[in-house]
PDB file of N, CA, C and O in Angstrom:
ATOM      1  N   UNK A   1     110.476 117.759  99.512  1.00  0.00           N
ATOM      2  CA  UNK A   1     111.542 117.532 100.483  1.00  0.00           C
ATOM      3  C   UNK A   1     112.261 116.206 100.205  1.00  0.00           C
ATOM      4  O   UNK A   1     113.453 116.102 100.491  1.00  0.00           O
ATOM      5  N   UNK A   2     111.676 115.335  99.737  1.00  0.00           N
ATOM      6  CA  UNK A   2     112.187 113.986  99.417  1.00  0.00           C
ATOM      7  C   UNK A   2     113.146 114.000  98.025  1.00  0.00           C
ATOM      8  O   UNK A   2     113.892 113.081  97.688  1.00  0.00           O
ATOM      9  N   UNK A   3     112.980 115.017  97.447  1.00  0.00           N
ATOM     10  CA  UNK A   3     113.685 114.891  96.436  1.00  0.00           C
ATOM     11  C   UNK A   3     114.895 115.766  97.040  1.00  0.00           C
ATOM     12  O   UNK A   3     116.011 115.262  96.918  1.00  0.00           O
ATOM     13  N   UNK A   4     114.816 116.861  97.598  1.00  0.00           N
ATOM     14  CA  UNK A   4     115.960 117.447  97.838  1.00  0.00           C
ATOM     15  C   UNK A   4     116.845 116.623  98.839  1.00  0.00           C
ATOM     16  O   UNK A   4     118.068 116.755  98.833  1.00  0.00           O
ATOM     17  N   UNK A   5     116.138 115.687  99.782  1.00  0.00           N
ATOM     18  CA  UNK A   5     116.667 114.881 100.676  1.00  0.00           C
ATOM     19  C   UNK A   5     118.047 113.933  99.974  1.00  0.00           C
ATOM     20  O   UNK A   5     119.187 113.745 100.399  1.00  0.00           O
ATOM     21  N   UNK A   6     117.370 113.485  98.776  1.00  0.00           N
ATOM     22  CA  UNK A   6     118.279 112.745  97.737  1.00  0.00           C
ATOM     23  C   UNK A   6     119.690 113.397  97.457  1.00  0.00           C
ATOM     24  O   UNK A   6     120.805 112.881  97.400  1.00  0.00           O
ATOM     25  N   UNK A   7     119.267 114.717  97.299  1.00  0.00           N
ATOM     26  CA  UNK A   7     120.455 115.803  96.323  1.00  0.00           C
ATOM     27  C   UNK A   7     119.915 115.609  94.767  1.00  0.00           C
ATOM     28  O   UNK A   7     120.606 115.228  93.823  1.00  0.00           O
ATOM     29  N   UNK A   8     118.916 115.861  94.741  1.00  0.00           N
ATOM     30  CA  UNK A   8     118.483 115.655  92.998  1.00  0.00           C
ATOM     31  C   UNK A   8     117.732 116.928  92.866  1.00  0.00           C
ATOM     32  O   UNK A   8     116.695 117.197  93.472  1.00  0.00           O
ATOM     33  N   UNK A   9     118.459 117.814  91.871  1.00  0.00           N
ATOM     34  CA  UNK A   9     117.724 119.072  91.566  1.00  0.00           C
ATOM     35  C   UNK A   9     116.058 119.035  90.870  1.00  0.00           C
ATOM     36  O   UNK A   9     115.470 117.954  90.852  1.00  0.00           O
ATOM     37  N   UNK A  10     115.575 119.929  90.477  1.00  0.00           N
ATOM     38  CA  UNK A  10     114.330 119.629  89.982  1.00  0.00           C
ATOM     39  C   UNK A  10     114.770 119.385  88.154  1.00  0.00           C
ATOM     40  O   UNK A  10     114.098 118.971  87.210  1.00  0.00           O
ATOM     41  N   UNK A  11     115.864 119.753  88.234  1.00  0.00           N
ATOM     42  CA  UNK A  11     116.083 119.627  86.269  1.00  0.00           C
ATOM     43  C   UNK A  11     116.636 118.356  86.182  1.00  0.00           C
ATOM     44  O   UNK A  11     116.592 117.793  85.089  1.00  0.00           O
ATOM     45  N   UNK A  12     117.200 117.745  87.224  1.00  0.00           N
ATOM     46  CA  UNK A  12     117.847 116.123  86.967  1.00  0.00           C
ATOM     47  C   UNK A  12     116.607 115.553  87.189  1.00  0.00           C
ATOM     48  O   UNK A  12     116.328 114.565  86.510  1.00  0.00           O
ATOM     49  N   UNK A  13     115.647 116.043  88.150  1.00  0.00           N
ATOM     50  CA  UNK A  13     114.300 114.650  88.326  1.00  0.00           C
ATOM     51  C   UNK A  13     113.592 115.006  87.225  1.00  0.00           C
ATOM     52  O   UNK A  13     113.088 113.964  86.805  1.00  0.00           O
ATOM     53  N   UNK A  14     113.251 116.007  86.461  1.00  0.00           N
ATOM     54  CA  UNK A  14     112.646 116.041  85.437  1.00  0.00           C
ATOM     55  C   UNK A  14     113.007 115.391  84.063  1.00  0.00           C
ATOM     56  O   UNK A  14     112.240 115.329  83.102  1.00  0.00           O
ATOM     57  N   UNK A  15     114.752 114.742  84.122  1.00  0.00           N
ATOM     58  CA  UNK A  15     115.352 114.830  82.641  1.00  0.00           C
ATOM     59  C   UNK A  15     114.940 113.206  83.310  1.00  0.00           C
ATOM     60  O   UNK A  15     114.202 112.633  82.508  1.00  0.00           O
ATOM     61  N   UNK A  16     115.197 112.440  84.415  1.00  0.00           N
ATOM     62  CA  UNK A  16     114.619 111.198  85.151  1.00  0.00           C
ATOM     63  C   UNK A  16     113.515 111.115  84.452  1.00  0.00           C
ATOM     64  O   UNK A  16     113.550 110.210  83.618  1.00  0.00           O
ATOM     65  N   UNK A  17     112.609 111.686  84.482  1.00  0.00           N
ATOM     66  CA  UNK A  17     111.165 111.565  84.220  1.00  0.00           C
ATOM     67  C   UNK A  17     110.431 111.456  82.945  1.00  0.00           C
ATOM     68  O   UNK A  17     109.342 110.976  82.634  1.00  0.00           O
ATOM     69  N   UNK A  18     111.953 112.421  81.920  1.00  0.00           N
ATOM     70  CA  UNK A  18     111.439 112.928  80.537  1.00  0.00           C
ATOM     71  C   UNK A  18     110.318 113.882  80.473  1.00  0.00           C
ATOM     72  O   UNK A  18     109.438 113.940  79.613  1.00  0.00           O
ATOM     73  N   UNK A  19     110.535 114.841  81.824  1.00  0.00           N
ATOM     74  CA  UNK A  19     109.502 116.067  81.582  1.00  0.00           C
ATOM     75  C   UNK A  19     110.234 117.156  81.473  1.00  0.00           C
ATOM     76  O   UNK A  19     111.459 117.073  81.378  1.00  0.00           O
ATOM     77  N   UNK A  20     109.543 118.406  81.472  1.00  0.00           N
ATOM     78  CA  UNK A  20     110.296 119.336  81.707  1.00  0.00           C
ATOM     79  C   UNK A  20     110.489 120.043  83.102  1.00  0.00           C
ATOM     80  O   UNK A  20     109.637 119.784  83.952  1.00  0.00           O
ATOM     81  N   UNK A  21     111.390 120.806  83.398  1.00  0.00           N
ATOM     82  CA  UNK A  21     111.725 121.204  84.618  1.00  0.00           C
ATOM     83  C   UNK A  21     110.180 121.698  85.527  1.00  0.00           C
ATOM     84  O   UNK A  21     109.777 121.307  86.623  1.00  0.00           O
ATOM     85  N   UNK A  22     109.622 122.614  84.636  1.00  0.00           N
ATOM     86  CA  UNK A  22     108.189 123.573  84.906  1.00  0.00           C
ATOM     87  C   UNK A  22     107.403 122.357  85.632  1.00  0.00           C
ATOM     88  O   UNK A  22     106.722 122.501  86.647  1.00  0.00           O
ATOM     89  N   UNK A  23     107.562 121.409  85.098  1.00  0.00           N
ATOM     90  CA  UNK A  23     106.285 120.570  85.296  1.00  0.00           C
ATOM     91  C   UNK A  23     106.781 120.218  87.331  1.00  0.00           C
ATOM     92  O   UNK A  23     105.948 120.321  88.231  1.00  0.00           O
ATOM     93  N   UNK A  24     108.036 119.889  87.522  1.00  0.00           N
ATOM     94  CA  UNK A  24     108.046 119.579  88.792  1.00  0.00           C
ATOM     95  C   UNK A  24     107.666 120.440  89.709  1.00  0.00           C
ATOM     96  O   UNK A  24     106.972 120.235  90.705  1.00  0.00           O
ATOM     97  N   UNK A  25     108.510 122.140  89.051  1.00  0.00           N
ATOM     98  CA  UNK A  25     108.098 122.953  90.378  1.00  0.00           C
ATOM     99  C   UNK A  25     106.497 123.440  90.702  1.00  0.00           C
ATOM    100  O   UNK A  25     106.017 123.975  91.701  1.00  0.00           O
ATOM    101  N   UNK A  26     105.802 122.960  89.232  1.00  0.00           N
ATOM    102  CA  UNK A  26     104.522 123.251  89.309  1.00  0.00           C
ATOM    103  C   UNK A  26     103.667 121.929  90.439  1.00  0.00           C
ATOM    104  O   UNK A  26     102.562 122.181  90.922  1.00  0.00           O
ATOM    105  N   UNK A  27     104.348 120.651  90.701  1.00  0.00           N
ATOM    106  CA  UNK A  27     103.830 119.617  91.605  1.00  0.00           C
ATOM    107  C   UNK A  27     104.315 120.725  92.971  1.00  0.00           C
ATOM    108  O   UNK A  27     103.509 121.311  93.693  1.00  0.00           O
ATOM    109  N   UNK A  28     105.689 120.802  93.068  1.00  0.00           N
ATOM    110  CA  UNK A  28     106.401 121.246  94.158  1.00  0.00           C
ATOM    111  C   UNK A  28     105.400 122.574  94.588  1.00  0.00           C
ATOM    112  O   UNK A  28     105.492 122.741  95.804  1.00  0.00           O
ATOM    113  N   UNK A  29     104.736 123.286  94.135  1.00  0.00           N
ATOM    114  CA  UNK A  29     104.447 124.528  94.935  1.00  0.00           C
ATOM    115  C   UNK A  29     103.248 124.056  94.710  1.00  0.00           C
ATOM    116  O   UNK A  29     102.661 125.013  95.215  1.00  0.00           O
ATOM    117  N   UNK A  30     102.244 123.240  94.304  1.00  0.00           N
ATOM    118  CA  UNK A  30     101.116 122.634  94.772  1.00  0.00           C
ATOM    119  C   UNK A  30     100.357 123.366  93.755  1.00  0.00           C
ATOM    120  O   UNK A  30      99.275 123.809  94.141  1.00  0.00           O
ATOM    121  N   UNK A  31     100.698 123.596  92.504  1.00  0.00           N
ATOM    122  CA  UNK A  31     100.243 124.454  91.307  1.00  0.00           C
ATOM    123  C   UNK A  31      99.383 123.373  90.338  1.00  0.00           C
ATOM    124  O   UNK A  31      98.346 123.600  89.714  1.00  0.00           O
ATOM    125  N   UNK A  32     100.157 122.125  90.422  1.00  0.00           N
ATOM    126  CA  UNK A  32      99.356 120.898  89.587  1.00  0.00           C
ATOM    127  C   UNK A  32      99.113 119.797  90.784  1.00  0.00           C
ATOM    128  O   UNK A  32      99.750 119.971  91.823  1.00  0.00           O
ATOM    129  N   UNK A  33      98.515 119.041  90.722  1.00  0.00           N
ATOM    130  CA  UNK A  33      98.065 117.035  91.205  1.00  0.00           C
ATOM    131  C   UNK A  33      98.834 116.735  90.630  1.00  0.00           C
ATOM    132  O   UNK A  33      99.602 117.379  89.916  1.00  0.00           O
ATOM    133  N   UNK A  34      98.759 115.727  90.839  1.00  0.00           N
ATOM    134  CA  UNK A  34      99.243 114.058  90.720  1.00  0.00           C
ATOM    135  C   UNK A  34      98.805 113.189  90.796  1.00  0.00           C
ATOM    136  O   UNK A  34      98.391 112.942  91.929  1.00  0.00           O
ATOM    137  N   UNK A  35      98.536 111.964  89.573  1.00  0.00           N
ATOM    138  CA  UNK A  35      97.532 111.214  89.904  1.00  0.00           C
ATOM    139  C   UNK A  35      98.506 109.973  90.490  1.00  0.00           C
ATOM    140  O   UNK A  35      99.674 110.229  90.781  1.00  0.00           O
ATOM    141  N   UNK A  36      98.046 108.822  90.625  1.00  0.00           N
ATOM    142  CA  UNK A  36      98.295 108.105  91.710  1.00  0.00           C
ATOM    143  C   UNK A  36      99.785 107.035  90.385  1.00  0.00           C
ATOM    144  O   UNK A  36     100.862 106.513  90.674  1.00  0.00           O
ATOM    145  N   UNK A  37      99.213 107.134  89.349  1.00  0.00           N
ATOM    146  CA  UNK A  37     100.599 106.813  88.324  1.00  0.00           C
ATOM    147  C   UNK A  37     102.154 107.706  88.778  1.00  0.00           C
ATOM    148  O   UNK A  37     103.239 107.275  89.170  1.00  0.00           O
ATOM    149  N   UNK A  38     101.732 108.891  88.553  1.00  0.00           N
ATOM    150  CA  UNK A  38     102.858 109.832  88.039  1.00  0.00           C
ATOM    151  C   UNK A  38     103.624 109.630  89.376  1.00  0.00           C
ATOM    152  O   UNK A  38     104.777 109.201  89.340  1.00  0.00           O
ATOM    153  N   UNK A  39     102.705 110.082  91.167  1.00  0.00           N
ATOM    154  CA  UNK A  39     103.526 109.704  92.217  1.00  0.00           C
ATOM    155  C   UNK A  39     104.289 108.455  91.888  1.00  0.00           C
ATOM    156  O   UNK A  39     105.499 108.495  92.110  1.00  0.00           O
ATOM    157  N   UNK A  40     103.809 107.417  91.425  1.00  0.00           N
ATOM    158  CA  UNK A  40     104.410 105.982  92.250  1.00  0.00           C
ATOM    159  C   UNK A  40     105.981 106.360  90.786  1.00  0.00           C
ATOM    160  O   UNK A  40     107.178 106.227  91.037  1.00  0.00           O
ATOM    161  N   UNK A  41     105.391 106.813  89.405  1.00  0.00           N
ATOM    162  CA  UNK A  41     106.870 106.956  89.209  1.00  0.00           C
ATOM    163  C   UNK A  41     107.927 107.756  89.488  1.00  0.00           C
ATOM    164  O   UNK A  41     109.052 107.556  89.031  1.00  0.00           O
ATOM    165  N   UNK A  42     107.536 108.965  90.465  1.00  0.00           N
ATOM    166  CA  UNK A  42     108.252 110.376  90.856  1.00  0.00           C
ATOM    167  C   UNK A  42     109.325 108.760  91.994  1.00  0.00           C
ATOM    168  O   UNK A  42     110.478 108.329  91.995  1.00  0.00           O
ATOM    169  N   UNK A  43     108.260 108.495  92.615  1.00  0.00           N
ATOM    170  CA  UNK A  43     108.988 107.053  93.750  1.00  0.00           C
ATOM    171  C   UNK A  43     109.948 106.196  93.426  1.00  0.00           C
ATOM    172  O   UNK A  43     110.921 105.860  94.101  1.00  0.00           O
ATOM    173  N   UNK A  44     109.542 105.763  92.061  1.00  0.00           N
ATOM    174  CA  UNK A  44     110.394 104.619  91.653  1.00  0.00           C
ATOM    175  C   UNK A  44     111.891 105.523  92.134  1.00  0.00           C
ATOM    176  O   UNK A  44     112.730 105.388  93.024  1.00  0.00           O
ATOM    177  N   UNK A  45     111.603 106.756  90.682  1.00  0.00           N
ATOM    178  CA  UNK A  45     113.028 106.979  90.251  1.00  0.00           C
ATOM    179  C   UNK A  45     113.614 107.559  91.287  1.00  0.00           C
ATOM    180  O   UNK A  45     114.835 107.410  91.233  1.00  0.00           O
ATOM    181  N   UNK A  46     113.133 108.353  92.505  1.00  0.00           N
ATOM    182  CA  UNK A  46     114.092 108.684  93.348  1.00  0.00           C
ATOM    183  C   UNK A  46     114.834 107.414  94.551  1.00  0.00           C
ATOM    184  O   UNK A  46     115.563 107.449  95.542  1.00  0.00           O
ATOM    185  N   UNK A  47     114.263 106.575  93.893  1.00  0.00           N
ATOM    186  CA  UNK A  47     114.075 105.259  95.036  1.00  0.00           C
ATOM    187  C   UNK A  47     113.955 105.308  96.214  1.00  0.00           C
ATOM    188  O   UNK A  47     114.825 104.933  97.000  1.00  0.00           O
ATOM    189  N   UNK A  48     112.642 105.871  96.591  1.00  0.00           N
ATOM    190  CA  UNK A  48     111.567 105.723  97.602  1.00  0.00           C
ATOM    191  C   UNK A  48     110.695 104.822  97.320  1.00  0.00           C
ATOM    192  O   UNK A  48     110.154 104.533  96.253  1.00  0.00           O
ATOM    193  N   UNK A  49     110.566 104.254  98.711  1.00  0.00           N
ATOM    194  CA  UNK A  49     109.219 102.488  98.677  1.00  0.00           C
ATOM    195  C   UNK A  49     107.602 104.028  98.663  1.00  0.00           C
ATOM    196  O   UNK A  49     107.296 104.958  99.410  1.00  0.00           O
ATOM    197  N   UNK A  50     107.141 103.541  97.570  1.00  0.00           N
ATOM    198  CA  UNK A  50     105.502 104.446  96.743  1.00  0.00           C
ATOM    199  C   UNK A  50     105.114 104.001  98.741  1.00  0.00           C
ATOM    200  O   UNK A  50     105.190 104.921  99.555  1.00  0.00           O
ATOM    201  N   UNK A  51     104.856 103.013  99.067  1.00  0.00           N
ATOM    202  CA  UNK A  51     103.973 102.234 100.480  1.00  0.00           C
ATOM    203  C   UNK A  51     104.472 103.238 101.516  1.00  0.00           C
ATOM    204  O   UNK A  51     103.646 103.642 102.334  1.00  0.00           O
ATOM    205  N   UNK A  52     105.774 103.706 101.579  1.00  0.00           N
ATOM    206  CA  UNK A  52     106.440 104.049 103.126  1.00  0.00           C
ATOM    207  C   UNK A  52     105.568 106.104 102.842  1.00  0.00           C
ATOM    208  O   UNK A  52     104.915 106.796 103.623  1.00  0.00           O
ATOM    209  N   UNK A  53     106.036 106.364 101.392  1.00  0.00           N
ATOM    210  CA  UNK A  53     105.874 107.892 101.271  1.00  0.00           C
ATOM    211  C   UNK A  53     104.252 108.340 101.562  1.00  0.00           C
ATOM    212  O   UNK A  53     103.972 109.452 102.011  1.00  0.00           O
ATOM    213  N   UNK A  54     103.172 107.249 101.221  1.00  0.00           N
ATOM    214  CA  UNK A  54     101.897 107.270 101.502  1.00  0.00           C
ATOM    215  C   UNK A  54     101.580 107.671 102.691  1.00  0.00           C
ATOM    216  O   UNK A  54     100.901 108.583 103.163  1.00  0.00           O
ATOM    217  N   UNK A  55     102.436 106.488 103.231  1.00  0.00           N
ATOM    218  CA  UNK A  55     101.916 106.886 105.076  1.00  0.00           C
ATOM    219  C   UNK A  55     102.297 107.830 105.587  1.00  0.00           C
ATOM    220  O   UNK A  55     101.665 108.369 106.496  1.00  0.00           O
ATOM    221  N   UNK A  56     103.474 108.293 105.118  1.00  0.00           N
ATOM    222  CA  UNK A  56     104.221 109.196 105.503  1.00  0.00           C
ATOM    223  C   UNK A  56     103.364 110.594 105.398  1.00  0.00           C
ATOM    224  O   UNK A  56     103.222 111.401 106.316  1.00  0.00           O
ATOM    225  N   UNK A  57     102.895 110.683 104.239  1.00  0.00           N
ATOM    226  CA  UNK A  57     102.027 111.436 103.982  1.00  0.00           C
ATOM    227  C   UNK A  57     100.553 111.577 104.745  1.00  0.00           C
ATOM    228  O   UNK A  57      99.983 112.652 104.932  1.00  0.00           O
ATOM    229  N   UNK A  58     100.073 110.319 105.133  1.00  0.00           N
ATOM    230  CA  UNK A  58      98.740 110.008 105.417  1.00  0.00           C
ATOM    231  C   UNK A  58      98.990 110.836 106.884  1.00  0.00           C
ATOM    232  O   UNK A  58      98.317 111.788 107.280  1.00  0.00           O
ATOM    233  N   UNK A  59     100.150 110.204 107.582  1.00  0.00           N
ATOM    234  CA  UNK A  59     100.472 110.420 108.924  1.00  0.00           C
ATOM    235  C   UNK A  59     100.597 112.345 108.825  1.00  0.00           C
ATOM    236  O   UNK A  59      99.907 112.985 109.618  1.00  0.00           O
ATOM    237  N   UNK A  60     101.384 113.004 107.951  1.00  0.00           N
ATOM    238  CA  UNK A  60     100.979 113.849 107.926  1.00  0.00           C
ATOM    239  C   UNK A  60      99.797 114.687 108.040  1.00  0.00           C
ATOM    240  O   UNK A  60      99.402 115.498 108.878  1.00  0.00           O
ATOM    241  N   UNK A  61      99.386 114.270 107.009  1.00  0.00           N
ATOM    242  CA  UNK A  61      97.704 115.121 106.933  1.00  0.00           C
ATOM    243  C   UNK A  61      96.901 114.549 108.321  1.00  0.00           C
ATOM    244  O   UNK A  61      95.933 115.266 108.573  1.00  0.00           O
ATOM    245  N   UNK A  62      97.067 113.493 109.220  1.00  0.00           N
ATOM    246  CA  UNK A  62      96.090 113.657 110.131  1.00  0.00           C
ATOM    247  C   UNK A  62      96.768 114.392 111.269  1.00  0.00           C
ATOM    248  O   UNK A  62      95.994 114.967 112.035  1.00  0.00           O
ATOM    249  N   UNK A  63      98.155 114.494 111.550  1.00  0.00           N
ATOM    250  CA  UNK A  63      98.490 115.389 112.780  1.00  0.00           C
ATOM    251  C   UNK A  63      97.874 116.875 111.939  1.00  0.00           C
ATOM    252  O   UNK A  63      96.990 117.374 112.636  1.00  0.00           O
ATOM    253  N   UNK A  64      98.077 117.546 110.861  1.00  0.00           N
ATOM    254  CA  UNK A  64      97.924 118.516 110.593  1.00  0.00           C
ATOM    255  C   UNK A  64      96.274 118.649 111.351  1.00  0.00           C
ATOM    256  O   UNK A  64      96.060 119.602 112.101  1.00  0.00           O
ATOM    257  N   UNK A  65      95.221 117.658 111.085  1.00  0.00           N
ATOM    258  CA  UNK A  65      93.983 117.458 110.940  1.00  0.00           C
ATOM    259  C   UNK A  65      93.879 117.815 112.664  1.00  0.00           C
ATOM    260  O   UNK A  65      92.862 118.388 113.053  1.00  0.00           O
ATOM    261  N   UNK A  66      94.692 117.546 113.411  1.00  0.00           N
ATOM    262  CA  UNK A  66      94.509 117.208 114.885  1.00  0.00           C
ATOM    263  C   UNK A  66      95.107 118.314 115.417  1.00  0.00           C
ATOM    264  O   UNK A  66      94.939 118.416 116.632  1.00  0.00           O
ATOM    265  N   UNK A  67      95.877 119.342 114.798  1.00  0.00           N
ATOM    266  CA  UNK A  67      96.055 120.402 115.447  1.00  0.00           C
ATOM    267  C   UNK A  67      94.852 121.581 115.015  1.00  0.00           C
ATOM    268  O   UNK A  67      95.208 122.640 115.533  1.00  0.00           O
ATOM    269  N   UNK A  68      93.948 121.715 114.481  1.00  0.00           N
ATOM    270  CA  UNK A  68      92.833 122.186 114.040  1.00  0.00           C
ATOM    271  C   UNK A  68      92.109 122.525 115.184  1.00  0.00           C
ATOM    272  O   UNK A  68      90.982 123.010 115.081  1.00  0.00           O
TER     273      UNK A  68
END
């Protein structure tokens, strides 16, 4: 969502990245990880703060955790 938030297709963040297209939609549909490198550079280049998307995330996974 953060990337589409931008307006950056998955073939411009990939040519960003020097990967190939496959490789994003394979993060995007939860097909591959990410180790804690590759996020903070997916961050740089869309210029998102790596610190704000964490929490963002963290904050996610515990409401998910709390509607259980």
């Amino acid at each position: 969502s953060k990337r589409e938030e931008k307006g950056v297709t998955q073939t411009q963040l990939a040519e960003m990245l020097n990967v190939k297209q496959a490789f994003i939609s394979k993060i995007e549909i939860c097909d591959r990880r990410l180790d804690i490198i590759e996020l903070h550079h997916i961050c740089q280049v869309l210029g998102i703060s790596f610190i704000d998307f964490i929490q963002e995330v963290d904050k996610d996974i515990l409401s998910k955790g709390e509607e259980k």
